[in-house]
C-alpha positions as CSV (number, residue, x, y, z in Angstrom):
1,X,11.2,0.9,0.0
2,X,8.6,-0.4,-2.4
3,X,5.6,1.6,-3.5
4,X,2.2,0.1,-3.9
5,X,-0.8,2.0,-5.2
6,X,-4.1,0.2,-3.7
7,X,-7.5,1.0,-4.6
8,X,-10.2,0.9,-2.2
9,X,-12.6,-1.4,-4.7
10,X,-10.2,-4.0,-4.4
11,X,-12.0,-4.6,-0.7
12,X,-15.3,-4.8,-2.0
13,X,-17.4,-8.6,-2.5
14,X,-17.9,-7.5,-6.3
15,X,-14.4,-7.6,-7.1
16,X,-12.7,-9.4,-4.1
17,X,-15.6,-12.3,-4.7
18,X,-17.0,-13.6,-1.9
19,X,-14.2,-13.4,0.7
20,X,-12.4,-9.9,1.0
21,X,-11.0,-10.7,4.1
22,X,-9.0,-13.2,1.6
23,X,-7.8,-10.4,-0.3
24,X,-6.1,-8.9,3.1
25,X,-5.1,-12.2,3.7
26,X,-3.1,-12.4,0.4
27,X,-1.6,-8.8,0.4
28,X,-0.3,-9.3,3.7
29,X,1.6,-12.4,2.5
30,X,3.0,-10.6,-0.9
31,X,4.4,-7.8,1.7
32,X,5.9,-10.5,4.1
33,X,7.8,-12.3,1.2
34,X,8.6,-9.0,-0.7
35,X,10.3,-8.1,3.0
36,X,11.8,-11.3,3.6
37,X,13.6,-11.8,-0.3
38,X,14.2,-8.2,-0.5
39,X,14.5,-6.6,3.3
40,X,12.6,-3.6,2.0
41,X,9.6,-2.3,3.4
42,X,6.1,-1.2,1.5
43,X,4.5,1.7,1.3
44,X,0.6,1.9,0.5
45,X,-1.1,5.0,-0.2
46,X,-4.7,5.4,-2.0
47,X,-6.3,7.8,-4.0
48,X,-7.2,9.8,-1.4
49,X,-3.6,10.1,0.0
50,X,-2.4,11.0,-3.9
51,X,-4.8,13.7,-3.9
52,X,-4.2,15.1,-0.8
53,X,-0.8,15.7,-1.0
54,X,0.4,16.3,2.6
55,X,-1.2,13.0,3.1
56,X,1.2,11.3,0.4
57,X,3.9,13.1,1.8
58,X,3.2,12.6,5.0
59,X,3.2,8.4,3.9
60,X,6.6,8.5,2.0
61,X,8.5,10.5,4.9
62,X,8.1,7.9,7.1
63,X,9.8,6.2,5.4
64,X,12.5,8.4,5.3
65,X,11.0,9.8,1.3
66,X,11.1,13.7,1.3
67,X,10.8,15.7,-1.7
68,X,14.0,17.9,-2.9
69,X,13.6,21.6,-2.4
């Protein structure tokens, strides 16, 4: 699994430009090449899910991630 941190402003016209919908566009196509050169999966969590742990945890266990007792 790969492990990307994404901020929520990176959606927005003032730092996306005029097309934010093209900023979607392009992730998708870095996670479908990272998939197909690598076979691994992303995970994607926000600041919201690092803050709220059950949320983070919740992200990483499905796929397969739990934390060691």
């Amino acid at each position: 699994m790969i492990g990307e941190f994404d901020g929520d402003l990176k959606y927005t016209r003032e730092l996306a430009g005029s097309d934010p919908q093209g900023v979607v566009v392009a992730e998708r196509k870095r996670e479908r090449a990272v998939k197909r050169e690598t076979g691994m999966r992303v995970a994607r969590w926000t600041w919201n899910d690092a803050w709220n742990t059950d949320g983070l945890l919740r992200e990483l266990a499905s796929y397969g991630i739990t934390p060691r007792p």
